[in-house]
N, C-alpha and C positions, 0 to 999 in steps of 0.2 A: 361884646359879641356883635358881630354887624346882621344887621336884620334882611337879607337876601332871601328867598327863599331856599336856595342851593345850599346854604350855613347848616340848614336843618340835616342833613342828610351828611354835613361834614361830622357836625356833633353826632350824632349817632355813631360813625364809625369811631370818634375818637375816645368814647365811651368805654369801647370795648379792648381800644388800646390804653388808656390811662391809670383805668381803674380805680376811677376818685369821686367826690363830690365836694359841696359847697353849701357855704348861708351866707347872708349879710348880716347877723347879729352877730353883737360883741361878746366878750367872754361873761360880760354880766345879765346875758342876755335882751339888751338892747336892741331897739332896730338899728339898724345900720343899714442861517446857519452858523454853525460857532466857529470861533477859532480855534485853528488846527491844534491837536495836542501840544501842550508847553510846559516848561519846566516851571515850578512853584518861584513866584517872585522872591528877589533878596529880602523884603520884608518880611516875609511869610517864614523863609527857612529856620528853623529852629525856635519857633515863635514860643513866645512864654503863652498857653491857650489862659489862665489863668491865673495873675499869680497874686493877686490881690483881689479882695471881697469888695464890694461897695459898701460901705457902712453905713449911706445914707441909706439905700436900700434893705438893709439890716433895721435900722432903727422903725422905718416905715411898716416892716413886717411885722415887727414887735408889739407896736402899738397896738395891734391887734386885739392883745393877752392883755393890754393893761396894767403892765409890771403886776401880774401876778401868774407864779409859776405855777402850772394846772398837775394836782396830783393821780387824774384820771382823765383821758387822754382818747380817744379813742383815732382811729385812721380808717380813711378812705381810698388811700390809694397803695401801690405793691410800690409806688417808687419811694413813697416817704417813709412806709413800715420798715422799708431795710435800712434807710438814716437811723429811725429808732435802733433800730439794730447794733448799727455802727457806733453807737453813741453810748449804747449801753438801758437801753432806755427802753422799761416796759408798756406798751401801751394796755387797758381795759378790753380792746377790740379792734378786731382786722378786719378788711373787706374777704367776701367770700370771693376767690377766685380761684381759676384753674392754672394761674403761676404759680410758681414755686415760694412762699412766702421763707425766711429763714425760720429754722428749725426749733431755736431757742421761743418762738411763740407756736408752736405747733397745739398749747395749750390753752391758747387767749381764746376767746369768742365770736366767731363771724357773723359779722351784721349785716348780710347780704352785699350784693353788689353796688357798684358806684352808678350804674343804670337804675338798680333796683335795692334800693337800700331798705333796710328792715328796720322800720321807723320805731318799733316796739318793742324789741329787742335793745335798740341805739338806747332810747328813752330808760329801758330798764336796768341799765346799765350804770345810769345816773353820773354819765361825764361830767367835767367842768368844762369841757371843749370836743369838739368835732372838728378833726384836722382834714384837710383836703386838697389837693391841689387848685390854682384860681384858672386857672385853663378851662374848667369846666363850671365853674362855678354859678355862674347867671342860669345853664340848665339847670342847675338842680337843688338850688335854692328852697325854688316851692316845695320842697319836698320837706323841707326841714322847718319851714317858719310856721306851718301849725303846732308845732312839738316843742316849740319855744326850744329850740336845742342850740346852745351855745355852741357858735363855727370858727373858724380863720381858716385863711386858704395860704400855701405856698406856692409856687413856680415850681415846677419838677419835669419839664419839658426836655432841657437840650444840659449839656454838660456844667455849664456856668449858672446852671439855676439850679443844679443838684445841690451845686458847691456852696450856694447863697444860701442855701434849705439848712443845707447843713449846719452852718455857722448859725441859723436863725432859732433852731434845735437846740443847738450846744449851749447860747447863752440863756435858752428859754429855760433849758432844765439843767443847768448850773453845768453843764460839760463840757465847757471853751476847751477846757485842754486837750480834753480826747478830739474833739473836732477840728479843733487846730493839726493836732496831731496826723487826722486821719486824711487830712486837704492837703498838709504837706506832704507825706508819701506816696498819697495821688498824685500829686501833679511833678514829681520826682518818675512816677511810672511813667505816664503820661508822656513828658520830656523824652525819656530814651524808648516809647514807641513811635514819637516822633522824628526821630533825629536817624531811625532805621530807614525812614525812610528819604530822606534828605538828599538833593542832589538827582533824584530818578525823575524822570519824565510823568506829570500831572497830568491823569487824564480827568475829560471832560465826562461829568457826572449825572445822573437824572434817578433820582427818587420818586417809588411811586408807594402810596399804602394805600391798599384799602382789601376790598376782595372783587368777585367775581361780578358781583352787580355796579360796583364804584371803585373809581379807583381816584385818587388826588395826588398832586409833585407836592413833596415838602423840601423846604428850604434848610438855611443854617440854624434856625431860631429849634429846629429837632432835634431827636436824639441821635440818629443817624445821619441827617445834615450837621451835628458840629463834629462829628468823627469827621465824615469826609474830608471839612472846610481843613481842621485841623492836621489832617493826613494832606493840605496841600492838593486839593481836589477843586474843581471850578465845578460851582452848583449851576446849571444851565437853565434855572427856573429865575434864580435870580439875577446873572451875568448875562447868559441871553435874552430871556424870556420878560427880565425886569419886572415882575411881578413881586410884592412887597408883603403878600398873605403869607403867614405860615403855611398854610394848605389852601392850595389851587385845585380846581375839579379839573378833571385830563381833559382834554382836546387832543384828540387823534393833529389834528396839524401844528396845533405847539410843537408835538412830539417831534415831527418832522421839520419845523421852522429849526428845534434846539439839538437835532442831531447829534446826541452824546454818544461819546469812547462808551460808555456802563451805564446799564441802565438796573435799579437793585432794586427788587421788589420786595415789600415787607409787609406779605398777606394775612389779613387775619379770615382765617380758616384755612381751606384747602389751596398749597400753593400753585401748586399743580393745576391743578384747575383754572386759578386766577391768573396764572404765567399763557395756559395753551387761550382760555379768553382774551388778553392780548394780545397774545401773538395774532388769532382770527382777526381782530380789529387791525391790525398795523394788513396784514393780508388784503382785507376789504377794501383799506385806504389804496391800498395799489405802490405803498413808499415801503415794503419789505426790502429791498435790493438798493434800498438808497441810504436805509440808517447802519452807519458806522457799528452802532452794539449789532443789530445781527452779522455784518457783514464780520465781525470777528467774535462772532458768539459768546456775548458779551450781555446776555438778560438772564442776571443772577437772584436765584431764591435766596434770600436770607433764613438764618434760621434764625423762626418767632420768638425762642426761649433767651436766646441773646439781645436779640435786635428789637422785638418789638416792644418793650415796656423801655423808659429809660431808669436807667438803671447806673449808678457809680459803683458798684462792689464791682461789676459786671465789664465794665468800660476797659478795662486793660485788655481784658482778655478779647471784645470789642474789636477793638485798637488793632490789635495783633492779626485776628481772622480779615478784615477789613483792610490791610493793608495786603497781604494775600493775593487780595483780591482787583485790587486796584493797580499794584505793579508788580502782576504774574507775567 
């Protein structure tokens, strides 16, 4: 985590899109302007987005556990609860949240939120692990090291970290096959939502999340930056903007420096709200009449239930809206 003062106020919102938490102890409880719209490069067309895991990165996750597979299990976030899913795999306990958890735990236990996790509850539950995404981890550590609560964290940010999560799962609790299985058919979907779009004219992209009081550009390393990249999209935060944060806080005159074809906003709460908020500030700037997304009406609400958590069950379907939307 970089210690800026601005970071404070990233993690907060990324809290409420994650829905995870973190420890450092081990499983045995140890401490531990742009260029004009272009057609996708010959590199880029048909690109394999994923077609091999890293295993060293694999192994590195692992060690985490200890080689020892944890028969109680609890989660903290909605992105790695639906891997459980995927995998076949019950966990002790889910985060309490207002997404749509899958159906098959409708009966497990919520241990509050990844902001506000129920430390007593967790504890009462007597895991052998607290799984988490590591995104957020360094926030909410402290939450967890009075309770001696054994943690590991995954990556569940952007499409290639769902996919590493996944394989990290499969081998943790004996399920290479199903996982193997269920990364191949992904990325067989995947492939021909790509390949739909192959050949059309790439527009210039600009990702914004937050809500009405903050809003920050995210790059490729998200979940809706590796769709875009994916779909053949030029992320303006990182192509023009050269900026190397996953989340950048907006500046009205980036915005206008980076002049994107689309500009997708992925607000958590009210979008509506958060969309006519920007729009005021772009008004105020005096650069209304200059940026390409208004000038072709081109600042799109995403919907929250797809777009805001990352999500692999979710991602085809993703894919599909998302391309739509890019070369309508």
């Amino acid at each position: 985590m970089k210690s800026a003062s601005w970071k404070t106020g990233i993690i907060v919102l990324m809290l409420a899109l994650t829905v995870a938490c973190g420890n450092n102890t081990g499983i045995n409880g140890g401490t531990a302007s742009p260029e004009p719209t272009k057609a996708p490069q010959e590199e880029n067309a048909g690109k394999e987005t994923v077609s091999l895991v890293d295993e060293k990165k694999v192994e590195e996750l692992l060690a985490q556990f200890e080689n020892k597979s944890p028969s109680k299990a609890v989660t903290m976030s909605v992105s790695l609860t639906e891997l459980f899913d995927v995998l076949g795999v019950a966990p002790i306990g889910v985060p309490t949240t207002k997404s749509t958890l899958p159906a098959a735990f409708d009966a497990i236990p919520r241990v509050g939120s990844s902001h506000q996790p129920d430390i007593e509850a967790i504890a009462g539950l007597q895991p052998d692990v607290v799984i988490g995404p590591s995104s957020i981890k360094d926030n909410l550590e402290k939450q967890f090291v009075s309770a001696k609560l054994s943690t590991a964290y995954l990556p569940s940010d952007s499409l290639d970290e769902l996919k590493l999560s996944a394989t990290v799962l499969g081998k943790l609790f004996n399920k290479e096959a199903e996982a193997k299985a269920y990364i191949e058919k992904f990325n067989t979907d995947e492939k021909a939502a790509i390949a739909a779009v192959e050949g059309k004219t790439a527009p210039s992209v600009m990702i914004l999340f937050g809500s009405a009081e903050s809003l920050m550009l995210m790059n490729e390393k998200t979940f809706v930056g590796s769709l875009v990249e994916n779909l053949g999209g030029t992320n303006v935060v990182t192509d023009v903007l050269k900026s190397t944060e996953t989340y950048t806080p907006m500046d009205m005159e980036n915005v206008v420096t980076a002049n994107p074809d689309i500009i997708l906003l992925v607000a958590h709460g009210d979008p509506t709200a958060v969309a006519k908020k920007f729009e005021e500030d772009v008004k105020t700037n005096g650069a209304w009449d200059k940026l390409n997304a208004f000038k072709n009406d081109k600042l799109i609400s995403l919907d929250y239930s797809l777009f805001g958590i990352a999500s692999l069950p979710k991602a085809v379907t993703a894919y599909t809206e998302l391309a739509g939307i890019m070369y309508k």
